[in-house]
N, C-alpha and C positions, 0 to 999 in steps of 0.2 A: 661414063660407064666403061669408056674402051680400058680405060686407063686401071679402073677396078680390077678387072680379068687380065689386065697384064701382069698386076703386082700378086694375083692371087697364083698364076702360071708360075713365075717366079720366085715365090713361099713353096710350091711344092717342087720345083725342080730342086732348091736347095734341100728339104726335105730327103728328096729321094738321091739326090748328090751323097749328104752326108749318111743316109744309111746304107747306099750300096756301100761305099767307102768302111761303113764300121763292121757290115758284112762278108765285104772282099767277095761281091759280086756286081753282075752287069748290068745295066738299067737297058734295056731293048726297046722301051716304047710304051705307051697307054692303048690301054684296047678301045679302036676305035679314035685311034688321035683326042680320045677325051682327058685331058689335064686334069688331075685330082681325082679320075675314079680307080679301073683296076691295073696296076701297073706290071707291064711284063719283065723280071729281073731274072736273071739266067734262064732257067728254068720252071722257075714259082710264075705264080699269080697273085702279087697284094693287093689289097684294096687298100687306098690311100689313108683312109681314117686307120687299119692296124700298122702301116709305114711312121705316120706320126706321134701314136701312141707308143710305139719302139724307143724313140727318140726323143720325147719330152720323159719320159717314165725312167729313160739312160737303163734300158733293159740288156744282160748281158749279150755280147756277140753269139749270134746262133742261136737265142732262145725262140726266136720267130721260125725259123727253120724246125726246129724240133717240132715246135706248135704246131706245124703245117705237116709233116710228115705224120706227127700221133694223129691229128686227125684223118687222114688217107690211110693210116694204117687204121684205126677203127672205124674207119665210112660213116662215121659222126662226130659233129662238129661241137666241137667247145668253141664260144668266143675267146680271141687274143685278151680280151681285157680280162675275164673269165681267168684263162689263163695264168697271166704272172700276176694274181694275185691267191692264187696256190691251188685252183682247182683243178686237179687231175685225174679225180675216178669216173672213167666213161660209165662204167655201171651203177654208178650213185646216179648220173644222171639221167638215165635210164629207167630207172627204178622209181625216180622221182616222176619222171612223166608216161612212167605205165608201158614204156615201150619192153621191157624186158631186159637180159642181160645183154651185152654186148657178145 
């Protein structure tokens, strides 16, 4: 089992090797020394499953950053997958679940 958790550590450092590298930022560390959960890159917070969705999906440079800033910029969350598959009106989704405009 040791050997499972090493190989699974090592898919995600490469993981997060190759998208800092495509985003031309820093990889700081995991919150909490947990490997594959949320990872600290310059200033952001991924969570591991949107790092590798970036990267199999070969989404452009930056699209993850904007994704993470519209979200902070409207204090609601769209999912990344959500996302680059083209949805981008906070108030559709909004409207969809009763909560109002943004």
């Amino acid at each position: 089992m040791k050997n499972i958790k090493k190989q699974y550590q090592k898919v995600c450092e490469a993981y997060v090797e190759a998208f800092c590298n495509k985003q031309d930022l820093l990889f700081d560390g995991w919150i909490g020394n947990d490997v594959g959960t949320i990872a600290v890159i310059s200033d952001f917070y991924f969570d591991f499953d949107d790092i590798r969705t970036d990267i199999d999906t070969n989404q452009p440079a930056e699209l993850i950053t904007e994704w993470y800033y519209r979200n902070l910029d409207n204090q609601k969350y769209i999912n990344y997958k959500s996302y680059i598959s083209g949805f981008r009106d906070y108030n559709k989704l909004h409207a969809a679940t009763g909560r109002g405009k943004v």
